[in-house]
N, C-alpha and C positions, 0 to 999 in steps of 0.2 A: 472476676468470673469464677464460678463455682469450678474445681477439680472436676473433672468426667474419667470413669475410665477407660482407658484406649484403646482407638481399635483395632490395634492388635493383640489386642489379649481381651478383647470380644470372640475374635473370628477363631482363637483356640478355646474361648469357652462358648460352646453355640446355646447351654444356659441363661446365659446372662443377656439382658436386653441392652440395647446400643445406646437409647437415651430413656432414662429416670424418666423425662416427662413424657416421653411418647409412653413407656411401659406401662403408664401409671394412665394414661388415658386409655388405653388399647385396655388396659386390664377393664376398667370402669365407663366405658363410652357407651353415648345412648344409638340406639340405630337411624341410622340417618334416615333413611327413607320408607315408604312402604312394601319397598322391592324385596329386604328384607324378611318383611310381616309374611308377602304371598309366596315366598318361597320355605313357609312353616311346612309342616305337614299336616293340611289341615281335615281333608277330606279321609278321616277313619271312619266316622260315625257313615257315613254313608255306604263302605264296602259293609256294613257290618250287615248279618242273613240268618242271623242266631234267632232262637224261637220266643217270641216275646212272652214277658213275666206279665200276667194280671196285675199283681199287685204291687208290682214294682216296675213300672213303664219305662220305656226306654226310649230318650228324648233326643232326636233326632236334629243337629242343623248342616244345611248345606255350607258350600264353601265360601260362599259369597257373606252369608249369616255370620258366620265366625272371623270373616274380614272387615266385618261391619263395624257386629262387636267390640274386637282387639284394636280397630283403629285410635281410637280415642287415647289409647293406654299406651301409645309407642314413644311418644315422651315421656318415659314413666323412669324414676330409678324404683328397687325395693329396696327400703334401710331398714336396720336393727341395732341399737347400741347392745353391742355383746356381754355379757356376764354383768350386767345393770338394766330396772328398770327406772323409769323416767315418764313424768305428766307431758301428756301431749303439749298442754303451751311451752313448756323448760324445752322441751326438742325442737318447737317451732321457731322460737325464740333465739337460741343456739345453732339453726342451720340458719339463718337466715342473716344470724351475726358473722359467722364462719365462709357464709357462699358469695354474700354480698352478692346476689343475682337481679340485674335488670329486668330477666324474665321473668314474670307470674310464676309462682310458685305456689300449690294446691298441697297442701300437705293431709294424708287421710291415714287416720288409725288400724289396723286390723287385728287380728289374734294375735296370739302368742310374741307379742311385743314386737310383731311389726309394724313398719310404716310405708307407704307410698306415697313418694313427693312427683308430682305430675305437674307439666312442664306445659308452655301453650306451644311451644316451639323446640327445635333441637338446643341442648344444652350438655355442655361437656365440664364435669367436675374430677379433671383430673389429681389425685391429692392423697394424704395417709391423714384422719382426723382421727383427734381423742375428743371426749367428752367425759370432764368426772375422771381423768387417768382410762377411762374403757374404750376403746375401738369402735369407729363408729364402721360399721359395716352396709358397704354402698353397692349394689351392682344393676345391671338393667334388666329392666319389664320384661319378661316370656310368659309365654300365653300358659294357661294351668298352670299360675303359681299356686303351690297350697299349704299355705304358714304348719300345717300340721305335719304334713310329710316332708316339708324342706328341710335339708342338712347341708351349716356350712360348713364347708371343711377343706377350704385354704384361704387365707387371710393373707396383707399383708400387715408384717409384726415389727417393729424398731428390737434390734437385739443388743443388748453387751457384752463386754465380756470386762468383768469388773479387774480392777488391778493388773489389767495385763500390760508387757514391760513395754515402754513408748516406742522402743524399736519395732514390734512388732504389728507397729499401726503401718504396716508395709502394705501395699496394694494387693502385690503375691500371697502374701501370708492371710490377709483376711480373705481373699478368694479364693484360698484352699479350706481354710474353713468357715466358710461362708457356704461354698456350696455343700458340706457333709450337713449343714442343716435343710436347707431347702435349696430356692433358687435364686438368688442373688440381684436384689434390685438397685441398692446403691447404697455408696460408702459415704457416710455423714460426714458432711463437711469440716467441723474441728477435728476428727478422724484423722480424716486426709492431711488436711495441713497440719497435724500435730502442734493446734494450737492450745488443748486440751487432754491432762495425759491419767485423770482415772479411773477413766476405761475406754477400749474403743466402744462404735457404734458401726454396726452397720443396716441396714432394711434388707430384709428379706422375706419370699411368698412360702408360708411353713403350710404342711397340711394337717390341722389341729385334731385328724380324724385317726391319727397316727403316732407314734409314739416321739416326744419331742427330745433333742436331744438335751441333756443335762450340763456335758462337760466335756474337756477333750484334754488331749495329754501332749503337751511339749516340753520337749528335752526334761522328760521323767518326773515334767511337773504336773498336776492336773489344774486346770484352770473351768472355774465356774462359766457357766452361760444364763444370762438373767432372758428373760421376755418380757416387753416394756407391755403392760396394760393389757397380761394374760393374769387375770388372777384366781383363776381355778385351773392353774396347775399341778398335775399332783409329780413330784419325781420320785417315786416308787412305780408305777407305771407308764411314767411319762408320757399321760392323754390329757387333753383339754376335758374337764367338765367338773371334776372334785378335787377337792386336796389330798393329801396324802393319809391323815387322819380318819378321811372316810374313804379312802381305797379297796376294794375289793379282793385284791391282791393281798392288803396290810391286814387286814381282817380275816384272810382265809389262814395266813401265817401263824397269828394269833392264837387261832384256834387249834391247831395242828399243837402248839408247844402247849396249850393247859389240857 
C-alpha cells in the first residue's frame, strides 16, 4: 500500500487534501449532472436595456437557448499540452494510450493549442500526465470558454529537490517546505519510503501566474528546487513563460550597467 499522509497532520494542515486521489479528481472532475449547467448564470443577455448598435447588433438568447446549447458540452474536459505544440493525431493517439477510456471519446481542435475531448457520458480522469516531458493540462467545460482570453495559472507540478540529505525525506520536513511553494498534494512514493535517495519528490498545486519559488535555506545551506516539465522557467524573475536570457527584469539590468 502506497504511504498516505496522516490524518493528523492533515487536520493541522487544512491546505493539504486528505486523499491524492480524491484531490486529483475534485481538482479535475466532469460535472455530473445538468443541475450544475442550470444553475450557471445564464440569464444576463436578457436583463440587458442598453441602446442598440446599428452596426454592431446585439444577439440576444433566452435561458432555455443557452441550456440547449451548453448541454451537449457537459461531458466535455478542455486540454492544452503546456509549453509544447503537438499534431492533433500524436495527441489523439497519446490520450487515448494514456486514458484507456471505454467511453467514446470525440477529440476536437481549437485555437491557440487547444483541445476539447468530449465524452458521450460522465467520465472522471483523475491523474498528473506528461506528454514529451510537458504537462498535459486537463480541467472541465464552462460555458464562454475563450482560448484567447483564457489564463492558466495553477497547475499541478512533480517537484524536487535535487541532492537533498535522505534524512530529510521526513514527512514534517517536506510539508514545511512543500507548502512555502504552493499547496501540497502528495509525497512520491520512493520519497516516502526512502527507497531512492537523489532527491526527494513531492506534487504540488503551484500558481505559474506567480513568482515560483527557486530555493530554500537549511541549516545555512541553500538547497535548489527543480519543476518537473516547467520548461520556461525563468529564475531571475521566477514567472512561468521565458527563460532567464529573455527576462525583462535581465534585460532592463543590462541596460541600466552600459
Amino acid at each position: 500500500m502506497s504511504p498516505q499522509v496522516n490524518s493528523a497532520k492533515i487536520a493541522q494542515n487544512p491546505s493539504l487534501p486528505a486523499s491524492y486521489k480524491r484531490a486529483l479528481r475534485n481538482y479535475m472532475s466532469l460535472k455530473e449532472d445538468d443541475k450544475v449547467l442550470e444553475e450557471e448564470d445564464v440569464s444576463d443577455d436578457e436583463s440587458y436595456r442598453g441602446q442598440e448598435d446599428i452596426g454592431c447588433p446585439r444577439i440576444v438568447l433566452t435561458k432555455e437557448e443557452k441550456l440547449r446549447i451548453r448541454r451537449p458540452w457537459r461531458y466535455t474536459l478542455i486540454i492544452r499540452l503546456m509549453g509544447r505544440t503537438v499534431s492533433y493525431s500524436f495527441l489523439l493517439r497519446r490520450l487515448q494510450a494514456i486514458w484507456k477510456s471505454e467511453n467514446h471519446m470525440e477529440l476536437i481542435d481549437l485555437s491557440h493549442d487547444y483541445y476539447l475531448a468530449r465524452f458521450d457520458e460522465q467520465a472522471k480522469y483523475g491523474g498528473l500526465w506528461m506528454i514529451l516531458d510537458h504537462y498535459l493540462i486537463v480541467k472541465e467545460w464552462e460555458p464562454n470558454f475563450d482560448t484567447q482570453s483564457n489564463e492558466t495559472k495553477k497547475i499541478l507540478a512533480w517537484v524536487r529537490f535535487p541532492d537533498l540529505l535522505i534524512e530529510y525525506f521526513d514527512e514534517d520536513m517536506l510539508l514545511k517546505v512543500g507548502n512555502k511553494i504552493g499547496r501540497i498534494i502528495k509525497i512520491d512514493d520512493t520519497t516516502s519510503l526512502m527507497t531512492r535517495g537523489k532527491f526527494g519528490r513531492i506534487c504540488v498545486e503551484v500558481d505559474i501566474s506567480k513568482q515560483l519559488l527557486a530555493k530554500f535555506d537549511l541549516h545555512d545551506k541553500v538547497w535548489l528546487i527543480e519543476y518537473e516539465g516547467l520548461h520556461l522557467v525563468c529564475f531571475k524573475c521566477g514567472i512561468y513563460s521565458h527563460k532567464q536570457e529573455h527576462c525583462a527584469q535581465d534585460l532592463r539590468t543590462s541596460d541600466l550597467k552600459s
